[in-house]
C-alpha positions as CSV (number, residue, x, y, z in Angstrom):
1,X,0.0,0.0,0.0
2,X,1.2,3.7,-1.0
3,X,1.4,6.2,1.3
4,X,-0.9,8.1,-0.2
5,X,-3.3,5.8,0.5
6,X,-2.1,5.7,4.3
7,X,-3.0,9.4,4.3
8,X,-6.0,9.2,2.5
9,X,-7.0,6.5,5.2
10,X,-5.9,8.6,7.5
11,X,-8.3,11.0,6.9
12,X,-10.8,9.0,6.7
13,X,-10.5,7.3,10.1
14,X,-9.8,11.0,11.6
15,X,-13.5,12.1,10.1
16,X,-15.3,9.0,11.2
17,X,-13.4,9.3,15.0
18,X,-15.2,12.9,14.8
19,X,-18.1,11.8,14.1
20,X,-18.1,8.5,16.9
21,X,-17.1,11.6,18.9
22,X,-20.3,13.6,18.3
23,X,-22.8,11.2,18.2
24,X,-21.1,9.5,21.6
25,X,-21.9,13.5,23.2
26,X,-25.2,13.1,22.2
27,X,-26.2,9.7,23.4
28,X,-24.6,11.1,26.9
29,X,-25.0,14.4,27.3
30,X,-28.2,14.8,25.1
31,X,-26.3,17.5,23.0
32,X,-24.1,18.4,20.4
33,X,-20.6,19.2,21.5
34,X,-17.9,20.1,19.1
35,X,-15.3,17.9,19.4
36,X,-11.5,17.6,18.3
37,X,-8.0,19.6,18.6
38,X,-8.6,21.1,15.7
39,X,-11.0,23.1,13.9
40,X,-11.9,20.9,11.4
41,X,-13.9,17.7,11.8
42,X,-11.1,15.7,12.4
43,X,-9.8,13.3,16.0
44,X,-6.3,12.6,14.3
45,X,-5.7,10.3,17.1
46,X,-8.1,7.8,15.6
47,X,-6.4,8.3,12.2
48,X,-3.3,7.3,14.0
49,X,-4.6,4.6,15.6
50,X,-6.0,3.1,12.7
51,X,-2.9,4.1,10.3
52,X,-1.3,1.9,13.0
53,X,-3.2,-0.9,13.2
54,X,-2.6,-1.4,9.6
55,X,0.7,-1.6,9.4
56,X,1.1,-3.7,12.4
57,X,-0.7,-6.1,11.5
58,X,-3.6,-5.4,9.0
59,X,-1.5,-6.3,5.7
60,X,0.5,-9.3,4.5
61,X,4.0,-9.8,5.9
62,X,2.8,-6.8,8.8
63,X,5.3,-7.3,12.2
64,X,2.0,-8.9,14.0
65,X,0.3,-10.3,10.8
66,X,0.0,-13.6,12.1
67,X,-1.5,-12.9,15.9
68,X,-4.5,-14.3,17.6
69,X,-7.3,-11.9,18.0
70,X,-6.5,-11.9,21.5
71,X,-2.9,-10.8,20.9
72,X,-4.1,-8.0,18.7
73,X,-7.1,-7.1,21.3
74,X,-4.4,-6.4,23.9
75,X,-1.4,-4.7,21.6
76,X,-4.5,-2.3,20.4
77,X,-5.8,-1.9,24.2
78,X,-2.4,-0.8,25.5
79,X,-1.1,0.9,22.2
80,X,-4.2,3.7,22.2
81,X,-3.7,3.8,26.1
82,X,0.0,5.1,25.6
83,X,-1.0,7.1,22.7
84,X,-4.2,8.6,24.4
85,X,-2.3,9.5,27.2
86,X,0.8,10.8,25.4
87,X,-1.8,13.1,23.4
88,X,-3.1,14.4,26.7
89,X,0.2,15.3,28.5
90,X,1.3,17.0,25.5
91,X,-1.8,19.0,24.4
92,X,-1.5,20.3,28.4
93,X,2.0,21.0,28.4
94,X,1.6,22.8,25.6
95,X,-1.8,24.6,25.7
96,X,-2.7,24.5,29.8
97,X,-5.8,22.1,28.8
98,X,-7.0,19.1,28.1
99,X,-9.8,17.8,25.5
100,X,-11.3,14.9,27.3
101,X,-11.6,13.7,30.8
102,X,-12.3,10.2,31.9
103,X,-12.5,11.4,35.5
104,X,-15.6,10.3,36.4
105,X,-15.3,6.7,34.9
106,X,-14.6,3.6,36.3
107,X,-10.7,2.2,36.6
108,X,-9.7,6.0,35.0
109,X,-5.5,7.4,35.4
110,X,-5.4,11.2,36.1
111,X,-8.4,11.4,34.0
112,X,-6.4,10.9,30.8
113,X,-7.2,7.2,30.3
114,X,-9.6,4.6,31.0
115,X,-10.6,1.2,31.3
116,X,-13.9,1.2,29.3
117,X,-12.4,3.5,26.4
118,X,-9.3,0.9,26.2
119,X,-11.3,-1.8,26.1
120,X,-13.6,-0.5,23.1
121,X,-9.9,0.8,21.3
122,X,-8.8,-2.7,21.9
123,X,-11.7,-4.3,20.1
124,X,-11.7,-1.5,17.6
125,X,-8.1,-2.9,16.9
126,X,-9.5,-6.3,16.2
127,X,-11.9,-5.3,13.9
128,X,-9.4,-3.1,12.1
129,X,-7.4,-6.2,11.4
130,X,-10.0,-9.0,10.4
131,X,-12.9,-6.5,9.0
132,X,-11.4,-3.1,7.9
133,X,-7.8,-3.8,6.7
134,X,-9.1,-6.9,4.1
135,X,-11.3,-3.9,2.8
136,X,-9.0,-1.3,2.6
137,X,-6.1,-3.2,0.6
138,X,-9.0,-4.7,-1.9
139,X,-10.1,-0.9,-2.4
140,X,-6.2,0.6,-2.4
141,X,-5.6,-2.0,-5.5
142,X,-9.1,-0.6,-7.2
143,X,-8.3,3.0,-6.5
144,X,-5.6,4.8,-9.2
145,X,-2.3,5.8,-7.5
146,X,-2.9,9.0,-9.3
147,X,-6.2,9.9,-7.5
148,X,-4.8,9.0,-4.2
149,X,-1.7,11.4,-4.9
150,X,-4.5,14.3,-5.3
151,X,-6.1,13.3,-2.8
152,X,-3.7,13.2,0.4
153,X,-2.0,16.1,-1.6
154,X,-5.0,18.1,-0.7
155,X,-5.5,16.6,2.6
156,X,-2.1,17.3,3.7
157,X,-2.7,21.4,2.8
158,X,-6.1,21.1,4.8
159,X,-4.8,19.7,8.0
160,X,-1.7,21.7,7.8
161,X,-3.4,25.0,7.4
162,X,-5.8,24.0,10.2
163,X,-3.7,22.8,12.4
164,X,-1.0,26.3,12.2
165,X,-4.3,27.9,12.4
166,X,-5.4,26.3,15.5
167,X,-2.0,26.2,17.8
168,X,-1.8,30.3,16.6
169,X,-5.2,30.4,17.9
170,X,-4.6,28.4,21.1
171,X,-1.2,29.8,21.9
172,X,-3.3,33.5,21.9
173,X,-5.9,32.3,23.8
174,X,-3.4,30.1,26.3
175,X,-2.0,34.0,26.8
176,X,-5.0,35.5,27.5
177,X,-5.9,33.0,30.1
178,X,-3.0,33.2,31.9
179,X,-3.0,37.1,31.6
180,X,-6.3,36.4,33.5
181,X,-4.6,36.3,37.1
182,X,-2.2,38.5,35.7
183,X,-4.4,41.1,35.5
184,X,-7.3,40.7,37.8
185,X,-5.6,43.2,40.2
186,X,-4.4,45.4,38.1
187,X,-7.8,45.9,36.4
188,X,-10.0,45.0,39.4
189,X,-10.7,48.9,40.3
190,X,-12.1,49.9,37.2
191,X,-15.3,51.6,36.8
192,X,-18.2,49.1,35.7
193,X,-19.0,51.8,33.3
194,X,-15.6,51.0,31.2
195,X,-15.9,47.3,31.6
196,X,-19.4,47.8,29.7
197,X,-17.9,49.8,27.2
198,X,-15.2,47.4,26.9
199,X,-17.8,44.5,26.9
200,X,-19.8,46.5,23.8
201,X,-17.4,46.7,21.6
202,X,-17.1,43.3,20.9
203,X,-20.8,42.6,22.1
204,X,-21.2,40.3,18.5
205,X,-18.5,37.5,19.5
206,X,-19.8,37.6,23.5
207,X,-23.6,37.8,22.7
208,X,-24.3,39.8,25.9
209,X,-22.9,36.2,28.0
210,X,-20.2,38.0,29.8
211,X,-22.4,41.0,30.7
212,X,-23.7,39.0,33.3
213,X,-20.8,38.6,35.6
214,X,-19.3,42.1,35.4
215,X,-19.1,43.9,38.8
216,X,-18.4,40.7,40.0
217,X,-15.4,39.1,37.9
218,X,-13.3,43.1,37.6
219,X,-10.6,43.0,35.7
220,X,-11.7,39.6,34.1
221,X,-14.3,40.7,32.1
222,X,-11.6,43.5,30.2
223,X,-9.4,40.4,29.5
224,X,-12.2,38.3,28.3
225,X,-13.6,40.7,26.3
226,X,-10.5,40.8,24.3
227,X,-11.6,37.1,23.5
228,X,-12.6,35.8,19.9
229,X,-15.8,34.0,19.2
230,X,-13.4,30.6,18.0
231,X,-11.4,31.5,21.2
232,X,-14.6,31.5,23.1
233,X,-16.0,28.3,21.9
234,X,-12.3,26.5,22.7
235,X,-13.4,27.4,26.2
236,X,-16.8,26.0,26.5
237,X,-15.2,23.0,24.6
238,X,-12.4,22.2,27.0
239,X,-12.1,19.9,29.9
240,X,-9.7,20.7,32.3
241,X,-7.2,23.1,33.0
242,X,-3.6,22.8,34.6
243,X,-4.4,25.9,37.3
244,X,-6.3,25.5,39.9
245,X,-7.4,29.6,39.8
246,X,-7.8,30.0,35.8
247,X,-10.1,27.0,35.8
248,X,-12.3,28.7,38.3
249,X,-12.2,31.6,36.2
250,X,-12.6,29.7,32.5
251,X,-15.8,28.1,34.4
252,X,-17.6,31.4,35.3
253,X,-17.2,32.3,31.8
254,X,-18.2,29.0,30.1
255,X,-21.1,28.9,32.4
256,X,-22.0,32.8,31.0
257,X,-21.5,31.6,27.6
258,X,-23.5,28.4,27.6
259,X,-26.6,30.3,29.4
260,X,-26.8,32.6,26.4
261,X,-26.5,30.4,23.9
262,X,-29.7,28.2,26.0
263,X,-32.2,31.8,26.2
C-alpha cells in the first residue's frame, strides 16, 4: 500500500473518529458538543490509531500479521492507552488544557485514560485487522495511485493550514488565560461603566454572556472581552485546565457563555 493511500485512510479514520465523537456527546450528554483539537472535523488520534493498526498487523507480511485476535485485542488496548495518554500530557504541556476527561469513569489514570475507552480501542483494533484492513487493501488495488496522490496532496494542505491555524489560535488564547490572574488586580478597580464599554465593543462575538458577571469578575471581564468568538467556543469545549485559579475563572465564563447560547 502507498502512502498516499495511508494518508487518505488517515483522513478518513480521523473524520469517522469525529463523528463517533459527536454522536457519543449526544447519546450522553443529550447535545451536540464540538469535538476535536482542531477546527476541522477531524480526531487525528483515531487516524493514527488506525494508520497503526494497519501496518502492524492489517496487511500481509505486517510485524503482527499472524497474531491471535486476543494478541491484537491487547497490543490495540495498550497501544491507544500510551497514545491517548501521550496526546493528553502534550496538548496540556503545551496549551494549559486538556480535551477529554475520563474522571468520572470507572478504573480512570489522572483522567487521561480509562478502562472502558481501552477496552472498546482494543476491540476497535480487532476489527481493524480482520474487517477493515481486508477492505481497505482490496479498495487501495481498485483505486488509481494517481487519484490518491491528489487526494492526500489536498488533505495534507487542509490539516496543515488547520492545524498552524489552530495552535496560533490556542497559543493567543493560552496568553490570555493566563493574563487572567495577571491582570485581575491590576484591572479590578475599574469603573463598571468602562468594563461595559469594553464588553460592547465586541458585544457580536460575546452575545451579551459576559455581561452578566461584570461587577463581580473586575478585571476579568476586560481580558475576556479581548476574546474571539473561536477562542470562546475552545473554552466552553475544553475539559480541564492545569491551574487550579484559571479553571475557576474559564468556568464562570463557560457557564455565561452556555446560558446565552440556551435563552
Amino acid at each position: 500500500m502507498s502512502l498516499s493511500a495511508y494518508i487518505v485512510w488517515f483522513m478518513l479514520a480521523s473524520i469517522a473518529g469525529w463523528l463517533f465523537e459527536s454522536a457519543y456527546s449526544i447519546v450522553r450528554n443529550g447535545r451536540w458538543e464540538r469535538r476535536g483539537f482542531l477546527f476541522g472535523p477531524l480526531c487525528p488520534i483515531y487516524g493514527f490509531g488506525v494508520v497503526a493498526g494497519l501496518l502492524l498487523f492489517g496487511r500481509p507480511g505486517a510485524l503482527m500479521a499472524d497474531f491471535p485476535a486476543w494478541a491484537v485485542f491487547l497490543v490495540s488496548m495498550g497501544g491507544s492507552a500510551v497514545l491517548e495518554y501521550g496526546v493528553s500530557v502534550a496538548l496540556e504541556r503545551l496549551f494549559g488544557a486538556v480535551w477529554w476527561d475520563y474522571s468520572d469513569l470507572p478504573a480512570n489514570l489522572n483522567g487521561r485514560i480509562c478502562l472502558p475507552a481501552s477496552l472498546l480501542f482494543g476491540a476497535a483494533g480487532v476489527f481493524i485487522a480482520s474487517v477493515l484492513a481486508p477492505l481497505l487493501n482490496e479498495a487501495a488495488m481498485r483505486i488509481s495511485p494517481g487519484a490518491f496522490e491528489v487526494i492526500a496532496l489536498v488533505s495534507v494542505a487542509l490539516v496543515a493550514c488547520d492545524t498552524t491555524a489552530t495552535v496560533i489560535i490556542l497559543s493567543d488564547l493560552k496568553e490570555k488565560i493566563v493574563g487572567i490572574d495577571e491582570s485581575a488586580n491590576g484591572y479590578a478597580s475599574m469603573r463598571v461603566e468602562q468594563a461595559v464599554g469594553a464588553v460592547r465593543s465586541v458585544s457580536d462575538r460575546l452575545n451579551g454572556g459576559v455581561r452578566k458577571i461584570i461587577g463581580r469578575q473586575g478585571g476579568l471581564d476586560y481580558v475576556v472581552a479581548q476574546l474571539s468568538g473561536r477562542q470562546l467556543r475552545i473554552l466552553v469545549q475544553l475539559r480541564r485546565f492545569r491551574s487550579e485559579g484559571v479553571r475557576e475563572k474559564v468556568d464562570t465564563i463557560r457557564r455565561a457563555v452556555q446560558d446565552r447560547g440556551e435563552e
